[in-house]
N, C-alpha and C positions, 0 to 999 in steps of 0.2 A: 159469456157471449161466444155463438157459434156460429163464421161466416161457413156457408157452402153455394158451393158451384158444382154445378150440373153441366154435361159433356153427353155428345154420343146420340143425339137425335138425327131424323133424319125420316126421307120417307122412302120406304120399301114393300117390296111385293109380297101379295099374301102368302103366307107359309115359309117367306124368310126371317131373318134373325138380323138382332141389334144388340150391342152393349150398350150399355147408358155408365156413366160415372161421376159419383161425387164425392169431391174434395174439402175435404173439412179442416177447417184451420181456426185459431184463437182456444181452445179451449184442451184438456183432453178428450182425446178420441175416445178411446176406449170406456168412458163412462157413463156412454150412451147409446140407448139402444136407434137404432138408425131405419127411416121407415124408407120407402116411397110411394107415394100416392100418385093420382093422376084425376085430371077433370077433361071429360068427353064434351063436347057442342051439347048445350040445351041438358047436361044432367050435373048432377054433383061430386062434389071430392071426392073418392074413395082410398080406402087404403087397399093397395095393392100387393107387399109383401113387407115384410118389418124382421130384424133378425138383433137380436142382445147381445150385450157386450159378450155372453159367452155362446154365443152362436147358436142359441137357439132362433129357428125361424119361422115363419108364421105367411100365410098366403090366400088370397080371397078364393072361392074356389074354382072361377073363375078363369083364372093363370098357372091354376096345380100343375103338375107336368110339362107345363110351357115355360115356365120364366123359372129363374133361379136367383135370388139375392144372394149377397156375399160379402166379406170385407176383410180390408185386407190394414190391421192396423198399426203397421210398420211403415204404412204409405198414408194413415189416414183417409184411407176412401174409401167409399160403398159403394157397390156393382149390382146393376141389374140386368142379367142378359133376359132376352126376351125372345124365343124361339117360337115356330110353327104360329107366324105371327096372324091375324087376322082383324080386318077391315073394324070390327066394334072393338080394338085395341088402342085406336087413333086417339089421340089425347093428348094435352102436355101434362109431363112425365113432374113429378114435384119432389125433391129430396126433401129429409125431415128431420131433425134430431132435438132425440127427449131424453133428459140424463136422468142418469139410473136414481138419482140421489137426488133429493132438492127439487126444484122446479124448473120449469121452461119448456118454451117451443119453437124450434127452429128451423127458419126454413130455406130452399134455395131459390132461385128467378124463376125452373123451369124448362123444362127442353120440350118442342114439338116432335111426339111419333103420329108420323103420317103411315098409314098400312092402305094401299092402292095400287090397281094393275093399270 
């Protein structure tokens, strides 16, 4: 079992930046590759950037050059900054973790990014 909690939303101006952060605890960290997805008003889940326990990363293409995932597992927690933000970015923001071995899916409450002037 994998609790996480998400940090770091918030609503900001287009073309600014946010960190988002989730905190992962009960399990090992490092045994799982870690995503974040997000759902827009009226569309579907997506996955948004996802990176392995050995740092490989992956990202829709979408957020290429905007956002960066990251983690850091000495703290147990996964980052996703999110720069040169813009209005179709709005969503809440979903942490996710799927271990490298075995099964499962896990997931956090959720953070609102609001992107509005």
């Amino acid at each position: 079992q994998v609790q996480l909690v998400e940090s770091g939303g918030g609503l900001v101006q287009p073309g600014g930046s946010l960190r988002l952060s989730c905190a992962a605890s009960g399990s090992i960290f490092i045994m799982y590759t870690m995503g974040w997805y997000r759902r827009a008003p009226g569309k579907q889940r997506e996955l948004v950037a996802s990176i392995t326990s050995g740092g490989r990363t992956n990202y829709v293409d979408s957020v290429k050059g905007r956002f960066t995932i990251s983690r850091d597992n000495a703290k147990n927690t996964v980052y996703l900054h999110l720069s040169s933000l813009k209005p179709e970015d709005t969503a809440v923001y979903y942490c996710n973790a799927k271990p490298e071995l075995g099964y499962g899916d896990y997931w956090g409450q959720g953070t609102q990014v609001t992107v509005s002037s």
